[in-house]
VOBA-1610 file (N, C-alpha, C; in pm, whole numbers, padded with zeros to 5 digits, always signed):
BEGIN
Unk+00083-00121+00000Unk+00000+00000+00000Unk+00086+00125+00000Unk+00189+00113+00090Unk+00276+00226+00104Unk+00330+00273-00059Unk+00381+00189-00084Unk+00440+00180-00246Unk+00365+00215-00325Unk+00258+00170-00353Unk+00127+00242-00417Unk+00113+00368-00421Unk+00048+00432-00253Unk+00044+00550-00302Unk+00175+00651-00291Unk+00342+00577-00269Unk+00442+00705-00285Unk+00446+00719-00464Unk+00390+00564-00508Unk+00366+00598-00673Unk+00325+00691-00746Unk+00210+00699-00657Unk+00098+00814-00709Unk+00169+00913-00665Unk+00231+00986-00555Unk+00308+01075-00547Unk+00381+01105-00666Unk+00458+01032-00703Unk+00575+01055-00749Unk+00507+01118-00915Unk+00428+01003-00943Unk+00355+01052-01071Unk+00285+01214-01093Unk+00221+01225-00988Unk+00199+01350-00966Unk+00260+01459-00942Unk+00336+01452-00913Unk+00477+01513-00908Unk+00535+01572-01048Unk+00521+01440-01144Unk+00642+01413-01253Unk+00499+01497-01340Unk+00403+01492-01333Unk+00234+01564-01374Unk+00326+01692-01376Unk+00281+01766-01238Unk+00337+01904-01217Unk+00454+01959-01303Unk+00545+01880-01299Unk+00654+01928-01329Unk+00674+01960-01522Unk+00583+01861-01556Unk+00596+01874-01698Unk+00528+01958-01739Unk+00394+02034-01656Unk+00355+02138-01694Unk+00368+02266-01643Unk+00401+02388-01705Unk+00457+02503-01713Unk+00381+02603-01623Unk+00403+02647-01521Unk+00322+02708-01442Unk+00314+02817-01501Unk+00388+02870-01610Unk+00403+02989-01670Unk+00416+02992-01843Unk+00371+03042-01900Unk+00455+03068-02062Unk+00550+03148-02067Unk+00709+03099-02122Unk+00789+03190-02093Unk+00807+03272-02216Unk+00849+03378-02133Unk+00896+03508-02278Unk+01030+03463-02323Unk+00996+03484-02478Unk+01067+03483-02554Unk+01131+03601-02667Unk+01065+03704-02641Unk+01116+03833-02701Unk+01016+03956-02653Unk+01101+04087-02662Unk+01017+04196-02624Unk+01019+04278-02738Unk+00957+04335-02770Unk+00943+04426-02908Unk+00881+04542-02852Unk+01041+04653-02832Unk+00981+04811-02782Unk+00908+04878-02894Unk+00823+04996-02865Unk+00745+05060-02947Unk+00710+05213-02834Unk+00863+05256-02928Unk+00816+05391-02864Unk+00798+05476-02935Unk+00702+05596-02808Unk+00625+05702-02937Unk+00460+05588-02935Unk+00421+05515-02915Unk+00306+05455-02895Unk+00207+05493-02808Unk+00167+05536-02753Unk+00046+05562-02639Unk-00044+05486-02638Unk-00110+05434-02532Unk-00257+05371-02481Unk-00214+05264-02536Unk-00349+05198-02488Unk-00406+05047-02494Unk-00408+04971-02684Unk-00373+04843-02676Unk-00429+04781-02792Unk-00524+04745-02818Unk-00593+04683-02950Unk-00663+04590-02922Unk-00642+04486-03008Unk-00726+04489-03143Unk-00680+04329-03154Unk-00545+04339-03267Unk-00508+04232-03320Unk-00388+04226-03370Unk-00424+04135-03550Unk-00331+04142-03588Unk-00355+04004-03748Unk-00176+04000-03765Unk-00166+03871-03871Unk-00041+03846-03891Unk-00039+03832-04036Unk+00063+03861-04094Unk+00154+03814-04216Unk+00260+03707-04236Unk+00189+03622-04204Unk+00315+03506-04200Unk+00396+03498-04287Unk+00371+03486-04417Unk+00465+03497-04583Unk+00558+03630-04529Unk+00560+03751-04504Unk+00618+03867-04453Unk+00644+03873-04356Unk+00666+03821-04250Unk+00707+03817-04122Unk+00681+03998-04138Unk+00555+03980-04074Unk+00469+04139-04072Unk+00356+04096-03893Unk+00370+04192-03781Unk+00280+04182-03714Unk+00182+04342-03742Unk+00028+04355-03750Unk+00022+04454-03772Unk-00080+04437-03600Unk-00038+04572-03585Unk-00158+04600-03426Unk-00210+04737-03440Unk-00359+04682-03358Unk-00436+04820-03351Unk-00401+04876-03207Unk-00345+05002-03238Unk-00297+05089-03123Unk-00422+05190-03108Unk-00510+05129-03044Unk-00607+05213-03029Unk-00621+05365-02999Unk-00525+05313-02822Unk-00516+05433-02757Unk-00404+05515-02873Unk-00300+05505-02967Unk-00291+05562-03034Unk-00300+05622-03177Unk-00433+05600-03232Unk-00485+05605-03311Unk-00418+05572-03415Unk-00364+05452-03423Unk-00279+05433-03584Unk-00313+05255-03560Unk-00251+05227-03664Unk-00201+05068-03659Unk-00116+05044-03715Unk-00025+04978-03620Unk+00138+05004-03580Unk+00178+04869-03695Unk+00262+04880-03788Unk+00298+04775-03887Unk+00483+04719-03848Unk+00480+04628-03808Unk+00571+04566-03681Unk+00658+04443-03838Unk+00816+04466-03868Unk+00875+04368-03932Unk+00926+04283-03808Unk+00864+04158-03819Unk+00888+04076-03664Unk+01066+04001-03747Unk+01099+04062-03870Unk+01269+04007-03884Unk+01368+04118-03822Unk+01319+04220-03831Unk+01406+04338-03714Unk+01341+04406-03613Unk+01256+04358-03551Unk+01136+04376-03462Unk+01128+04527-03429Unk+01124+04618-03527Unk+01117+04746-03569Unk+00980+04768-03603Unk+00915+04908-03580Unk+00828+04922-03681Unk+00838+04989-03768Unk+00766+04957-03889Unk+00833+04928-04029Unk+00737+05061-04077Unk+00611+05070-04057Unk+00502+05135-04063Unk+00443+05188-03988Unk+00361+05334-03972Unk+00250+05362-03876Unk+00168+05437-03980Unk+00051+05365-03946Unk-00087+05383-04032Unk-00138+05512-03917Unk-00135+05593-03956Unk-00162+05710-03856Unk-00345+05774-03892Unk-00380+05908-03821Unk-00514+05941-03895Unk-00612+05848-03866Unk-00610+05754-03752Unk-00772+05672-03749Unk-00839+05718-03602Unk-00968+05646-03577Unk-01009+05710-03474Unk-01005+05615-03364Unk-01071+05485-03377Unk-01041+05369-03287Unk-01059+05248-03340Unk-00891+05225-03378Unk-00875+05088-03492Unk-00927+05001-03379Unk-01023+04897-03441Unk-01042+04786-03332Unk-01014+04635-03361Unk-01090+04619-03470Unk-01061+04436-03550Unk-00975+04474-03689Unk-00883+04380-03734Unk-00790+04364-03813Unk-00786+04219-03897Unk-00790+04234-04016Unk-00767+04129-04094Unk-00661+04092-04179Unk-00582+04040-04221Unk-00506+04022-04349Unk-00542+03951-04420Unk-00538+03923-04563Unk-00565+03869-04651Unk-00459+03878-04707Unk-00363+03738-04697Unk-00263+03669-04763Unk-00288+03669-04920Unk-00356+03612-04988Unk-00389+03593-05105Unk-00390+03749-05197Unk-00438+03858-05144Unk-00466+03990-05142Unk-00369+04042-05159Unk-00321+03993-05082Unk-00232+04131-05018Unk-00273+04292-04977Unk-00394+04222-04885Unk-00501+04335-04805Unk-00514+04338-04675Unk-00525+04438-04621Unk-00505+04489-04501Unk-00705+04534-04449Unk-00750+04471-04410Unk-00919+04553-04337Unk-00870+04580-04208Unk-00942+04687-04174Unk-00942+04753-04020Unk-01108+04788-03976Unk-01107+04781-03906Unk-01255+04783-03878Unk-01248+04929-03730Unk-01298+05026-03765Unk-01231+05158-03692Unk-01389+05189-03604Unk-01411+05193-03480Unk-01500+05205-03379Unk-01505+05366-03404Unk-01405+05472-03387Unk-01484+05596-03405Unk-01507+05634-03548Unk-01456+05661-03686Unk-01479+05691-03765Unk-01599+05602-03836Unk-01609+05467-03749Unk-01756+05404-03791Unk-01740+05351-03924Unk-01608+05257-03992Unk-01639+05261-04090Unk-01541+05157-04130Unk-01513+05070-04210Unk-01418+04952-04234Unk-01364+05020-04368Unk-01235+05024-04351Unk-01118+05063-04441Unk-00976+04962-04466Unk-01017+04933-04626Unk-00903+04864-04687Unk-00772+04921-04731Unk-00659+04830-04737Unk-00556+04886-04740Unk-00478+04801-04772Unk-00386+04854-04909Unk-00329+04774-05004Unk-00172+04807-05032Unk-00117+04731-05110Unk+00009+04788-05111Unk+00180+04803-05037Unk+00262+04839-05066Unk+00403+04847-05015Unk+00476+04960-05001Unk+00479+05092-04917Unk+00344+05023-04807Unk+00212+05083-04813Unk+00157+05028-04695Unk-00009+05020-04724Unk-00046+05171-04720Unk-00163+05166-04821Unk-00229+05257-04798Unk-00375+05252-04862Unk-00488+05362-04813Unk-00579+05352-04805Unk-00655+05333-04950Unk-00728+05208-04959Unk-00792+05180-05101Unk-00916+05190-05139Unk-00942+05192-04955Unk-01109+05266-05001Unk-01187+05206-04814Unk-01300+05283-04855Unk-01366+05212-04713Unk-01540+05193-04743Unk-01574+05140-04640Unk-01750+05135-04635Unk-01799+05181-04494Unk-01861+05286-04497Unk-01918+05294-04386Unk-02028+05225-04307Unk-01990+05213-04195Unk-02080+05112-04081Unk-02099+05173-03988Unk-02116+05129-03852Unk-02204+05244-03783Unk-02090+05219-03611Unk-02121+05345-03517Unk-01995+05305-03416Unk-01966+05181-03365Unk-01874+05163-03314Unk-01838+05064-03258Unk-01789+04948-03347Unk-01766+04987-03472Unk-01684+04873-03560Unk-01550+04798-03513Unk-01623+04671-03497Unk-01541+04622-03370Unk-01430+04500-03417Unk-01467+04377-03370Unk-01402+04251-03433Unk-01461+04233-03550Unk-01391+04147-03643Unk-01458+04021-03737Unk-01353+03897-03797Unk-01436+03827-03850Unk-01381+03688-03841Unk-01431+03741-04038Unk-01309+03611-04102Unk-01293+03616-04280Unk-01324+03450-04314Unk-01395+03442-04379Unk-01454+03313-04480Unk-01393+03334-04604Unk-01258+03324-04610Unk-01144+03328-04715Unk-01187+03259-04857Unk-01276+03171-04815Unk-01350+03049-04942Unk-01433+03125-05014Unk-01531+03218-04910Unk-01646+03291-05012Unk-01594+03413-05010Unk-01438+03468-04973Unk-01449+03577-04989Unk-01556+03658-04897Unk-01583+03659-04817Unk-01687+03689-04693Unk-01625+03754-04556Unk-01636+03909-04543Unk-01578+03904-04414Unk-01695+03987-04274Unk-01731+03929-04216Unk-01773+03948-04110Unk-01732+04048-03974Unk-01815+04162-03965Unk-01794+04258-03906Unk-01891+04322-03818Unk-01892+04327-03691Unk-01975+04328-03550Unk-01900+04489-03524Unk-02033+04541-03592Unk-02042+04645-03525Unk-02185+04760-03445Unk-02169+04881-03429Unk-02323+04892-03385Unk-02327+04860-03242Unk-02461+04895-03181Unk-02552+04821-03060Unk-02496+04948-02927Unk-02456+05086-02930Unk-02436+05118-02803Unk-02557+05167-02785Unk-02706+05181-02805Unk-02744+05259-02824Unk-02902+05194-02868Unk-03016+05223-02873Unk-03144+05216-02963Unk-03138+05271-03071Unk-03092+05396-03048Unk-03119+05454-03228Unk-02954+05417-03333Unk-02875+05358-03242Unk-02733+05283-03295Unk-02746+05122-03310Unk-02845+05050-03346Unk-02869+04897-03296Unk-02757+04828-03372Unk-02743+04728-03300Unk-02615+04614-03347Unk-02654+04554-03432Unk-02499+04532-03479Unk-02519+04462-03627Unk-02423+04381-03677Unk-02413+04299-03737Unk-02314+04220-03832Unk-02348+04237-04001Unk-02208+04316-04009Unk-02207+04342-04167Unk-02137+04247-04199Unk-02184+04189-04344Unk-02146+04084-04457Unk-02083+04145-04581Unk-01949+04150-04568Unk-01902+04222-04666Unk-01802+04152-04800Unk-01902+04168-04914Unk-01799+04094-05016Unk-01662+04153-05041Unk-01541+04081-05034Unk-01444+04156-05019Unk-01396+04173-05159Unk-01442+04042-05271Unk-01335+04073-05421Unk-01418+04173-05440Unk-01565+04227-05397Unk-01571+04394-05542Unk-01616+04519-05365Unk-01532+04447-05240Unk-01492+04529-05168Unk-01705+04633-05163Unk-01744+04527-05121Unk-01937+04573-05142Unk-02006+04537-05006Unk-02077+04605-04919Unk-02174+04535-04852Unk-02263+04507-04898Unk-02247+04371-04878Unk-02377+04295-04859Unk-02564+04278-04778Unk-02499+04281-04704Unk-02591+04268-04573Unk-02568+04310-04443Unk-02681+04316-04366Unk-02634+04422-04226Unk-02731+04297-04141Unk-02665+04197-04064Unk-02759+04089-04001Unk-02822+04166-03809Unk-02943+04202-03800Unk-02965+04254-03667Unk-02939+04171-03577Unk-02851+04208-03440Unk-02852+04099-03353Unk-02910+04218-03203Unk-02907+04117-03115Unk-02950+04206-02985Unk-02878+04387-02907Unk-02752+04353-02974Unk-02667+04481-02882Unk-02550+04453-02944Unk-02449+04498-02927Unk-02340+04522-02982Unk-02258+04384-02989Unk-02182+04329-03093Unk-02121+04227-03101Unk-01979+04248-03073Unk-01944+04147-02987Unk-01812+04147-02913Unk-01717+04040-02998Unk-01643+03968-02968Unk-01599+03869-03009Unk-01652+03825-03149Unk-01603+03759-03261Unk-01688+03638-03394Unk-01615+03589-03365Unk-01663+03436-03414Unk-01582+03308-03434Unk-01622+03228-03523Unk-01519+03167-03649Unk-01621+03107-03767Unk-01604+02956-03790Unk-01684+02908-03790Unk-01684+02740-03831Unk-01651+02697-03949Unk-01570+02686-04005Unk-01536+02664-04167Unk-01615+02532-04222Unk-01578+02461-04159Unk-01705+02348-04207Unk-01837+02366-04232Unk-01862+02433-04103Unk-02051+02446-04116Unk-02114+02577-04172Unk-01996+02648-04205Unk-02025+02793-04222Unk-02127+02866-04135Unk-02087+02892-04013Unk-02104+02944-03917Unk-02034+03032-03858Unk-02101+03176-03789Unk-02026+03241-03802Unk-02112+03276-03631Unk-01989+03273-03516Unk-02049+03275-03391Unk-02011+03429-03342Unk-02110+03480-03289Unk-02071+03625-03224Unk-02146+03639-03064Unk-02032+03678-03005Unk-02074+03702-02847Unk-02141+03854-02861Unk-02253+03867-02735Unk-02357+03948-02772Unk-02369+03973-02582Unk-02269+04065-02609Unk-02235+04052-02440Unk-02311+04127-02327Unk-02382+04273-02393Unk-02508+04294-02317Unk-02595+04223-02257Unk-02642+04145-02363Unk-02755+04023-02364Unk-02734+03887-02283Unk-02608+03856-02256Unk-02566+03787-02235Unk-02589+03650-02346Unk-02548+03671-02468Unk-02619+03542-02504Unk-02492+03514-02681Unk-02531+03417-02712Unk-02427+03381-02861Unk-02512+03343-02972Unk-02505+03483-03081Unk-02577+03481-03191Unk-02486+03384-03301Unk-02585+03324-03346Unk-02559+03215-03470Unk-02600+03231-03591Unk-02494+03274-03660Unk-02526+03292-03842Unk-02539+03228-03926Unk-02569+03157-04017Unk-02571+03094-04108Unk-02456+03117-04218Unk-02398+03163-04238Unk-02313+03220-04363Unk-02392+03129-04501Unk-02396+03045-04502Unk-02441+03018-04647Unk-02574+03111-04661Unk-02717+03135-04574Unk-02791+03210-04600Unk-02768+03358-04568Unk-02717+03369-04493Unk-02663+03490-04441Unk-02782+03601-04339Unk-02819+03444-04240Unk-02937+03498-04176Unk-02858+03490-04030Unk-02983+03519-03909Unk-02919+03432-03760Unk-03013+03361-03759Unk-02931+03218-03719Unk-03081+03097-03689Unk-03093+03081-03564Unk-02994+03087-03456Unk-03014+03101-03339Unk-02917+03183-03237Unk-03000+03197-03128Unk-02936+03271-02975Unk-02948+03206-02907Unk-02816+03147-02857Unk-02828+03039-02707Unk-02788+03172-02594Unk-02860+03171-02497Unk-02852+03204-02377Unk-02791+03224-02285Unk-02701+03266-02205Unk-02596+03185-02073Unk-02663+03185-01965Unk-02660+03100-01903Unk-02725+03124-01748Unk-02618+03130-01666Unk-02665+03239-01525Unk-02545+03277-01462Unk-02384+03294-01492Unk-02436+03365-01633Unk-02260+03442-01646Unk-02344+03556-01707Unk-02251+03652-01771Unk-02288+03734-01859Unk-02108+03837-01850Unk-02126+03964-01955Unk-02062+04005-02016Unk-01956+03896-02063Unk-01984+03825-02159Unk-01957+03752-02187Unk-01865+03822-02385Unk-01771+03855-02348Unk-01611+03971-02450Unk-01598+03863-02552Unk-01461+03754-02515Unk-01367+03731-02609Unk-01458+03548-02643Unk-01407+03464-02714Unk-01468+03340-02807Unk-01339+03253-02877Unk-01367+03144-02876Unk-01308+03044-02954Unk-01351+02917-02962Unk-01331+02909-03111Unk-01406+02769-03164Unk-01313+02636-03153Unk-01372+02555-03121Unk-01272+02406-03136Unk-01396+02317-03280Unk-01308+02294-03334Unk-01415+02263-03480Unk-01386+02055-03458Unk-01309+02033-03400Unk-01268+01881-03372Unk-01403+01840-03275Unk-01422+01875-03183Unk-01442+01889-03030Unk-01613+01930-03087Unk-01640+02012-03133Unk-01772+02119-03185Unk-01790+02168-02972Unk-01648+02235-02955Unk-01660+02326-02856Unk-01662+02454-02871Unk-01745+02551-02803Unk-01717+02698-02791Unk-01651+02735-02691Unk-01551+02806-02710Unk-01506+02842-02559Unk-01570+02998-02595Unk-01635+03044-02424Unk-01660+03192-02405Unk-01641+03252-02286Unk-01521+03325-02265Unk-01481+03393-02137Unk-01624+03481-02121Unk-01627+03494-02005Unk-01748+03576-01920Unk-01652+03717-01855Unk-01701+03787-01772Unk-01638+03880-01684Unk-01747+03904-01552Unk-01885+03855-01582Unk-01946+03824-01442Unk-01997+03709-01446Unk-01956+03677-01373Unk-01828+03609-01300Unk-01744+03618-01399Unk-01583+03611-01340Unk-01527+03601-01452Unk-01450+03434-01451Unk-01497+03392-01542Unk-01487+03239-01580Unk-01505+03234-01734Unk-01496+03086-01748Unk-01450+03041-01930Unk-01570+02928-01902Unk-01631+02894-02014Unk-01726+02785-02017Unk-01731+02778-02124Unk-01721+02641-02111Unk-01731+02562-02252Unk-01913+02548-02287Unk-01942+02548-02440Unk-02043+02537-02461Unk-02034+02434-02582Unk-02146+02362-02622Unk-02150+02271-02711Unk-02210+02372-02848Unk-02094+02331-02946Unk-02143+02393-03021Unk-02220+02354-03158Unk-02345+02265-03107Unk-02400+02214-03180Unk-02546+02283-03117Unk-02534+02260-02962Unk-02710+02299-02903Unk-02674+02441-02823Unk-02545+02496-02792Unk-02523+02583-02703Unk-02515+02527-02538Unk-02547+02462-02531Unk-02570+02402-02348Unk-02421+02400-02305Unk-02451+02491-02227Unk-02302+02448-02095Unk-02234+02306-02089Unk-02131+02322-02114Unk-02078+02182-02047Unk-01978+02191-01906Unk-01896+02291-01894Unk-01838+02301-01786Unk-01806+02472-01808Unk-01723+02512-01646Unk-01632+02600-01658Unk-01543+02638-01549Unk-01474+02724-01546Unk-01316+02722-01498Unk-01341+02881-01470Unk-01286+02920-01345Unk-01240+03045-01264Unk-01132+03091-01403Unk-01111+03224-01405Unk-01013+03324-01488Unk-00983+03462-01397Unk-00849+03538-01491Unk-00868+03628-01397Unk-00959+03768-01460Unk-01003+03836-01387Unk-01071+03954-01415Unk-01070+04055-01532Unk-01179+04047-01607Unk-01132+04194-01722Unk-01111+04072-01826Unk-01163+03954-01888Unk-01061+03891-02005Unk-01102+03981-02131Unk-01026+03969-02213Unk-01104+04019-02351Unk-01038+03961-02464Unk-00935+03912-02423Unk-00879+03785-02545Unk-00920+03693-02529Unk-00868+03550-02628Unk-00896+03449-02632Unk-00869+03395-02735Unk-00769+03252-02693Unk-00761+03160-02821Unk-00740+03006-02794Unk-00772+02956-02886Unk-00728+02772-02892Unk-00632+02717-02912Unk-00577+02629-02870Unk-00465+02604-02928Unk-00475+02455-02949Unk-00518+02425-03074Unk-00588+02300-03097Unk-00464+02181-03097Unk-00343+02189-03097Unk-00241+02070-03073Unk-00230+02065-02964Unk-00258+02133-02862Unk-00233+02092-02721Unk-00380+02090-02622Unk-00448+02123-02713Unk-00622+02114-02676Unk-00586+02232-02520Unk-00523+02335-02523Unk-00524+02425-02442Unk-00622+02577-02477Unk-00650+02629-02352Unk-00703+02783-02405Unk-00629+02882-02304Unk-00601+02988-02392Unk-00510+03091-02375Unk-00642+03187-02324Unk-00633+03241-02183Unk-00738+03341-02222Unk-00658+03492-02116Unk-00660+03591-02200Unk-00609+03675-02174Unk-00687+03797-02124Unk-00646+03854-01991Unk-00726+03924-01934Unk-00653+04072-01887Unk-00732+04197-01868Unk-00695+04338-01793Unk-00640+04320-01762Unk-00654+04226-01613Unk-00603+04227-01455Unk-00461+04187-01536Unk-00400+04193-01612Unk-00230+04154-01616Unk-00201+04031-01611Unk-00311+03917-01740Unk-00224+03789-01707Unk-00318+03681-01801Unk-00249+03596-01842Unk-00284+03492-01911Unk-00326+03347-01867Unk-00442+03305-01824Unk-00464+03162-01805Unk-00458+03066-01870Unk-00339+02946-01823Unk-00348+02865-01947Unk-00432+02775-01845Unk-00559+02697-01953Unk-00604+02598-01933Unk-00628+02516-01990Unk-00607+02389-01961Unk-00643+02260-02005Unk-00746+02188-02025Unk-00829+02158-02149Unk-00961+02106-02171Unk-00910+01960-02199Unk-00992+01872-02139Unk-00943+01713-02175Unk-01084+01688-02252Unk-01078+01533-02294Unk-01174+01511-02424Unk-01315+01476-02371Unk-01359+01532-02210Unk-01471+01485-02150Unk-01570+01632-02195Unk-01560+01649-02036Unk-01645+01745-02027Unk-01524+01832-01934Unk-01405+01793-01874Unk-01329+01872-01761Unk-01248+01939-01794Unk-01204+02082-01686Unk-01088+02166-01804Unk-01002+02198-01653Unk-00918+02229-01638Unk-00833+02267-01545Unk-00660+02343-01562Unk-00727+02473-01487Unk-00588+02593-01513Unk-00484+02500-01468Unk-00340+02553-01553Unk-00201+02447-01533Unk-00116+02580-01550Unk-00148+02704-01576Unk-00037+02799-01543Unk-00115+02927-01569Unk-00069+03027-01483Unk-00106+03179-01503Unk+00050+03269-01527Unk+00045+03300-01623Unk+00156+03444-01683Unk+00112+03527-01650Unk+00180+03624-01562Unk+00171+03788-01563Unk+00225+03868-01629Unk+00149+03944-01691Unk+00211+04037-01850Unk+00195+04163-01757Unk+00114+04272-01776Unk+00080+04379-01747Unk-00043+04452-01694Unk-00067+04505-01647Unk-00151+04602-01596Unk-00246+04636-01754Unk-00361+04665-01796Unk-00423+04679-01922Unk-00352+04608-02096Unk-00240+04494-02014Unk-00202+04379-02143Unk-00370+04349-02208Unk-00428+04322-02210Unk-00566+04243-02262Unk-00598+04185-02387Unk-00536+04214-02473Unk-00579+04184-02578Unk-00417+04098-02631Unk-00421+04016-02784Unk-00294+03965-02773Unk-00341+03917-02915Unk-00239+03794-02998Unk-00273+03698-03103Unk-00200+03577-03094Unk-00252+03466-03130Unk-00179+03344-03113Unk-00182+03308-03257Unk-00073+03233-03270Unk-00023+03213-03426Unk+00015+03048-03368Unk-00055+02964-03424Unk-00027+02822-03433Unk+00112+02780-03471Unk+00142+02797-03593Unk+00245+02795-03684Unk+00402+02842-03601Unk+00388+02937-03560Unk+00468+02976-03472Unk+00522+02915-03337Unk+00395+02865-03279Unk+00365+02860-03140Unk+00365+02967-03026Unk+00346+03116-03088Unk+00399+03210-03002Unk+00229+03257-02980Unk+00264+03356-02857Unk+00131+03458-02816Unk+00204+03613-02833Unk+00142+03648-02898Unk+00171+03768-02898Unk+00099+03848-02783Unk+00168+03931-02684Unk+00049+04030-02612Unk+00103+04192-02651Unk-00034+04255-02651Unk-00007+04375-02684Unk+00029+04470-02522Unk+00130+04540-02491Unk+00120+04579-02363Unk+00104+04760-02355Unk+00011+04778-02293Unk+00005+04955-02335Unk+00132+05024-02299Unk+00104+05164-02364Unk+00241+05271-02324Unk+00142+05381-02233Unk+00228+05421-02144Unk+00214+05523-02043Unk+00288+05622-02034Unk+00327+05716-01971Unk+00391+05840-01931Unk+00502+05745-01886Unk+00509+05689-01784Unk+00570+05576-01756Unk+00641+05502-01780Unk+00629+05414-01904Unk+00644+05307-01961Unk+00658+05301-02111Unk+00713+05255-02194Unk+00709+05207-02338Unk+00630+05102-02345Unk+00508+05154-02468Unk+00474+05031-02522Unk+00546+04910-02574Unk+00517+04809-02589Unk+00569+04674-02614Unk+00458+04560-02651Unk+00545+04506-02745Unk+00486+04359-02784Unk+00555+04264-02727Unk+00487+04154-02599Unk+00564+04063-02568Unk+00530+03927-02665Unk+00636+03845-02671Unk+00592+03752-02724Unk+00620+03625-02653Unk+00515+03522-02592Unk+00523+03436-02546Unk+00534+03288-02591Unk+00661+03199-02567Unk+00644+03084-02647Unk+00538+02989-02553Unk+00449+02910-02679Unk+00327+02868-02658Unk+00372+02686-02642Unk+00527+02667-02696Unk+00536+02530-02771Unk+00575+02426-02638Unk+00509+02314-02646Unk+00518+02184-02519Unk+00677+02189-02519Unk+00637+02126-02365Unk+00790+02129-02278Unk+00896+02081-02354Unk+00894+01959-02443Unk+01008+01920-02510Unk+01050+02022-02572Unk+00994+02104-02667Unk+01032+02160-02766Unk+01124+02317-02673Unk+01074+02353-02571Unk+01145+02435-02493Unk+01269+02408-02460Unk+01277+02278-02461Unk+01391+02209-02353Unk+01513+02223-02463
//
């Protein structure tokens, strides 16, 4: 018996140890002359290009991650918020919360090729690269401002459609298989469901006992949703076939990122309060935190690049402080070692 359980000790032990109580940094990328907060980010992989929306400083900062310089500043916007690239393109979308309006951008270097106006709060969106389809949550502070998801054809650069949802859309997330296109609807507390092939919503699942419910990620293996909350602030998995809860997990305060990391079936979820939860989803229904990173004071927002294995976090600039891009390696213990 004794032997038994110093086994289980020991195993548990050898558990702990292989997992990373932390993601360690692996590079800092100063950015000075930056002010305020980020938000979201896109990549150029073919170009080793990071581009970020520097909100608090009204540009979007064009980052060569081969001399971790910036290469570019897209200056003149009001509040860059969601960012796309289009590899194939060689196009740049920004989706800008004060000027209310999604603006393309082409070229070496970029510049402005045209825009469509949308209404405040042009926020995130998620790209259906197949139909050429890009998805854009903006709208909802407001009754006479109601929320919306614009459907925008990108080859003749046209809106399409303006889909009504309850209040302002936070987070998209898109199902490539099912052509689905998921948006957190965080007033409401609830997750609007698009159709992309019709280009309707067929449904709103609900949350019970959470709400402001920010950042999203799809597991398309799994047909999991992950959706950080902020009251409470926790992560719950949802099925993403009926919406029903399946579990969820404590986080820390303020999240507004979020990503998957489908080779290690982990979720990155990145929050205000200065810090990154990594947690572990196994193939049941159970998920359990295995490390918290402390980045910064208003870090919140970030990008994870598979390919890479890195996290990018965006960290604000202050009177204080230089802005910075940290970059965190994401890759299992062997590959560290």
């Amino acid at each position: 018996m004794r032997i038994f359980v110093t086994a289980l000790l020991l195993l548990s032990s050898l558990a702990a140890i292989s997992q990373p109580s932390s993601l360690p940094l692996s590079q800092t990328i100063p950015l000075p002359g930056v002010a305020g907060k980020f938000d979201h980010f896109a990549i150029d992989v073919a170009g080793r290009r990071l581009f970020a929306a520097a909100t608090g400083n009204h540009s979007v900062e064009v980052i060569d991650l081969k001399t971790a310089k910036v290469e570019q500043s897209i200056s003149g916007l009001g509040k860059p918020h969601g960012l796309v690239w289009d590899q194939a393109t060689g196009s740049l979308y920004v989706a800008d919360g004060a000027l209310a309006e999604l603006s393309l951008y082409k070229g070496n270097p970029l510049k402005l090729a045209g825009s469509i106006k949308l209404s405040d709060d042009a926020d995130d969106m998620v790209f259906d690269e197949k139909h050429h389809l890009l998805y854009v949550g903006h709208g909802g502070g407001s009754a006479a401002v109601p929320g919306k998801v614009a459907v925008i054809d990108t080859a003749k650069f046209a809106l399409l459609a303006n889909l009504a949802v309850a209040s302002h859309p936070e987070a998209l997330d898109f199902d490539m298989q099912g052509r689905r296109i998921f948006a957190n609807i965080a007033d409401s507390a609830e997750v609007a469901v698009i159709d992309g092939a019709s280009n309707t919503v067929v449904a709103h699942w609900k949350l019970t006992g959470a709400a402001d419910n920010v950042p999203m990620a799809y597991d398309s293996v799994r047909q999991r949703l992950y959706v950080a909350c902020r009251k409470p602030a926790a992560l719950l998995v949802l099925s993403a076939v009926t919406g029903a809860e399946i579990a969820r997990e404590p986080t820390g305060d303020g999240a507004d990122d979020l990503f998957y990391d489908a080779a290690q079936h982990r979720i990155y979820v990145i929050s205000g309060a200065g810090e990154v939860d990594v947690i572990q989803a196994d193939a049941s229904t159970g998920m359990s935190t295995i490390g918290v990173t402390h980045t910064a004071a208003g870090a919140k927002t970030a990008l994870f690049v598979p390919a890479e294995n890195n996290l990018y976090v965006g960290v604000p600039g202050t009177a204080a402080k230089t802005a910075e891009i940290r970059v965190y390696s994401t890759a299992p213990s062997k590959e560290k070692q």
